[in-house]
N, C-alpha and C positions, 0 to 999 in steps of 0.2 A: 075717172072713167077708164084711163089706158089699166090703171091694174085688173079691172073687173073684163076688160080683153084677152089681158095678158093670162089671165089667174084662167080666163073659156077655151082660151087654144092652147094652155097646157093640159087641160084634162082630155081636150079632142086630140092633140097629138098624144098623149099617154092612151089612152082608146085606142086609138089605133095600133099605133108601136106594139102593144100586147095582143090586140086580137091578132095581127102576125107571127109574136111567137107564140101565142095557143097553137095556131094553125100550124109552122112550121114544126113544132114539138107535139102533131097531135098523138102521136104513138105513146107519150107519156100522160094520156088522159081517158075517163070510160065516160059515156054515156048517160045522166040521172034519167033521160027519158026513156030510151029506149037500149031495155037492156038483152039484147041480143052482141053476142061478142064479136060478131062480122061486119058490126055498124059501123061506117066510115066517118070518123069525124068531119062533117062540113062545114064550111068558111062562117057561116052566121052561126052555129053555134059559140065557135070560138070569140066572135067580137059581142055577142052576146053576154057570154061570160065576162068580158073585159069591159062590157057598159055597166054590169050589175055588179064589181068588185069595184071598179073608178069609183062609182056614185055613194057607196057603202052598204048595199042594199044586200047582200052577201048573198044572195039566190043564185048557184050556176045551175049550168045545162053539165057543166064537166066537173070530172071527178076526178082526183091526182092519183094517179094508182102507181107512179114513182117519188122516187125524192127529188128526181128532177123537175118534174110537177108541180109537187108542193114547194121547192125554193120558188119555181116562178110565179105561182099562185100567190106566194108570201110576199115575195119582192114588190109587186104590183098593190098591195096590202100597205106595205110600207112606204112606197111613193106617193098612196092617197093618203094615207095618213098623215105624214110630216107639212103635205101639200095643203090642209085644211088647218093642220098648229101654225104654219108659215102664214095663213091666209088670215085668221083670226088674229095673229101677233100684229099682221100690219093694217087690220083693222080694228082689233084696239090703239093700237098708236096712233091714228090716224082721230078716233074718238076722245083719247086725253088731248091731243094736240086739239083738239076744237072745243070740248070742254073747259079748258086752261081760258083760250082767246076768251070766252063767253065771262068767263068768274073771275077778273081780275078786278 
């Protein structure tokens, strides 16, 4: 039960951690809703974006319109993802480990 904690407040601390730098780096992002070029990036769009990239669900509100953007967009891509092989890796183990106890 602690890793199915450990494994929810790493995806809410990564959540968050990024909607921050969405937000601090909004100048490196546009708009998908509203596309008017004076639109201020606002604080929920950004952690918006960083719940629908965590979860995998790849729908933003923002758009990379630099390459510093898109590293961070990437980066956070790759945090979920290694985060979901790490997660299946030690719950498969955790299934041969019980498997093995059961067919001896």
């Amino acid at each position: 039960m602690k890793s199915v904690i450990y494994t929810l407040l790493f995806q809410i601390i990564s959540i968050i951690i990024f909607g921050f730098v969405y937000w601090k780096f909004s100048e490196n992002f546009t708009s998908n809703i509203v596309k008017d070029s004076k639109y201020k990036i606002e604080i929920l769009d950004c952690f918006y974006t960083s719940v629908t990239v965590q979860s995998g669900v790849g729908y933003s509100i923002l758009n990379a319109k630099t390459d510093i953007g898109k590293i961070i967009l990437m980066l956070q891509q790759f945090i979920m993802i290694s985060s979901n092989v790490i997660m299946l890796y030690f719950f498969s183990l955790h299934l041969l480990a019980n498997h093995s106890k059961y067919h001896k």
